[in-house]
N, C-alpha and C positions, 0 to 999 in steps of 0.2 A: 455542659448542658445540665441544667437542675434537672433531677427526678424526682417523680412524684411518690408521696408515699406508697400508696400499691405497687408500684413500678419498682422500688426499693425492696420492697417486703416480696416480689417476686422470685428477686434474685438469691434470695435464702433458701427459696423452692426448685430453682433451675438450677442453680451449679454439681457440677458434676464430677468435682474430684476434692474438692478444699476452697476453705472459704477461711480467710485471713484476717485478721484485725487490729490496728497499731490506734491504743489509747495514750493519748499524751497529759489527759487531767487531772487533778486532785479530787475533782469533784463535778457531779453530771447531778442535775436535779431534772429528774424524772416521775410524771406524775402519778405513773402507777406504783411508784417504791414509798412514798412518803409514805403513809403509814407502815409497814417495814421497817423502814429507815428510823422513822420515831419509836418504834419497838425495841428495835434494836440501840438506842439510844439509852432505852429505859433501861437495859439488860433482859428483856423479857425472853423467853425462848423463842425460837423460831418459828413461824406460825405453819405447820403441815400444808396449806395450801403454797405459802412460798417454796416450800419444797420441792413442791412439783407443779412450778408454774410452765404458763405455754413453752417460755424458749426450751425446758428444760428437756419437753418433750419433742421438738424440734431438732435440738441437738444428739437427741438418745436416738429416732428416726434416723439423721443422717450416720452416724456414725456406724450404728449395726448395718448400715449398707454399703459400708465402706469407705464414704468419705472422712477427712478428715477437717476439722475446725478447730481454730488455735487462734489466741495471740496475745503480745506484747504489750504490756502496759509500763510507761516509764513514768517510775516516783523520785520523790526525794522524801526522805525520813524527818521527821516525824510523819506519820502518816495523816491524812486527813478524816474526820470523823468519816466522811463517806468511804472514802477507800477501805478504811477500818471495816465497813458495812458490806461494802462491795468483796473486799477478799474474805472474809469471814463468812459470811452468808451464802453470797452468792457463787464464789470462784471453788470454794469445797462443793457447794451442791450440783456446778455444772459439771466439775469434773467428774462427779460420781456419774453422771450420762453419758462422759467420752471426752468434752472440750479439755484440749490444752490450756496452762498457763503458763504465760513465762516473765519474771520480772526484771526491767532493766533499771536498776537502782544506779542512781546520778547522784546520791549523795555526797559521794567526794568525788567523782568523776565527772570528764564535762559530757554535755547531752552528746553523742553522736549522731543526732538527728536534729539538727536546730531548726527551728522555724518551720521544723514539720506539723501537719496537724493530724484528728483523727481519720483514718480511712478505712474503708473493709478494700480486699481486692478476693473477688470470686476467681477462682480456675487460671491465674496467672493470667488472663486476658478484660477483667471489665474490675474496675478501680474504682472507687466511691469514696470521693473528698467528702468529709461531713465537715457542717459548720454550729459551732457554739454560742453562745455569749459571753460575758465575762461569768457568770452564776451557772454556768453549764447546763444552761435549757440548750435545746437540739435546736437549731432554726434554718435545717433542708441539707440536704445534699447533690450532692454533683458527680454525674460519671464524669471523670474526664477521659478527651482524646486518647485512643487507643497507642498512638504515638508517645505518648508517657507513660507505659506499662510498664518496658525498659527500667525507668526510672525509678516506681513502686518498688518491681520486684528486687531490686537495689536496695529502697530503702527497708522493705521487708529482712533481707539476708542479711544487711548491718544489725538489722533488733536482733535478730536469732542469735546471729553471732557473739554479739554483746550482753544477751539476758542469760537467767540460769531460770532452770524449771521451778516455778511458783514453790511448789511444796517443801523444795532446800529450803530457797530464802522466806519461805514464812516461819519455818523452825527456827530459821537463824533471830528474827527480829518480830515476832508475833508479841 
């Protein structure tokens, strides 16, 4: 069943224990990052308001109340300029609020999650397939059937199991 975006941007507000997320891209173009993103291009510093953008505060909310927000994104090295952007800027500034990161590097290994794509899953019960393009604009997502949680939560424990926490592998290959 497609969600709408309020109805998406809901679920950020109602979960009640952990909110999960498995990125499978090189690259997401997102409209509110491009100027960032070309900043951060430039080498310019990072702009104070990126610092403490909304999800930032989102994420600092859930956490001081005890939930937990995390997840997995799986590369392959060389990284891509965005990724470069995305872990640099973004993944040091979210985890200074609480979010986890963990990265599954496929560079000499095979994907353990093939033909998966991006999903969030709230509270181990409501799953959100997102769908891409080939240039990584966002174009809707999908709860799906509750009867495929099972499945998530599977493919969820295979990334854990398989990622190391962000901050090893960024020391290792930054």
């Amino acid at each position: 069943m497609n969600v709408s975006p309020e109805d998406f941007g809901k679920l950020f507000s109602t979960f009640e224990q952990e909110a999960f997320r498995l990125e499978t891209l090189a690259t997401y173009t997102i409209p509110d990052e491009q100027e960032t993103f070309h900043a951060f291009l430039e080498g310019t510093p990072q702009p104070e308001a990126h610092k403490k953008g909304a999800w930032v505060n989102t994420v600092r909310e859930h956490v001081q109340s005890g939930k937990r927000m995390y997840r997995v994104h799986l590369v392959i090295r060389p990284l891509s300029d965005y990724l470069r952007y995305e872990m640099g800027w973004g993944y040091h500034r979210n985890q200074e609020a609480g979010e986890e990161f963990f990265i599954l590097d496929m560079t000499n290994e095979p994907n353990p999650l093939p033909e998966l794509t991006d999903f969030w899953m709230f509270d181990e019960n409501t799953v959100v397939s997102m769908r891409y393009n080939d240039v990584g604009e966002f174009l809707g997502a999908e709860v799906l059937s509750e009867d495929r949680t099972p499945e998530y939560i599977r493919y969820r424990d295979i990334a854990m199991d398989e990622a190391e926490p962000f901050r090893v592998w960024w020391e290792r290959y930054a």
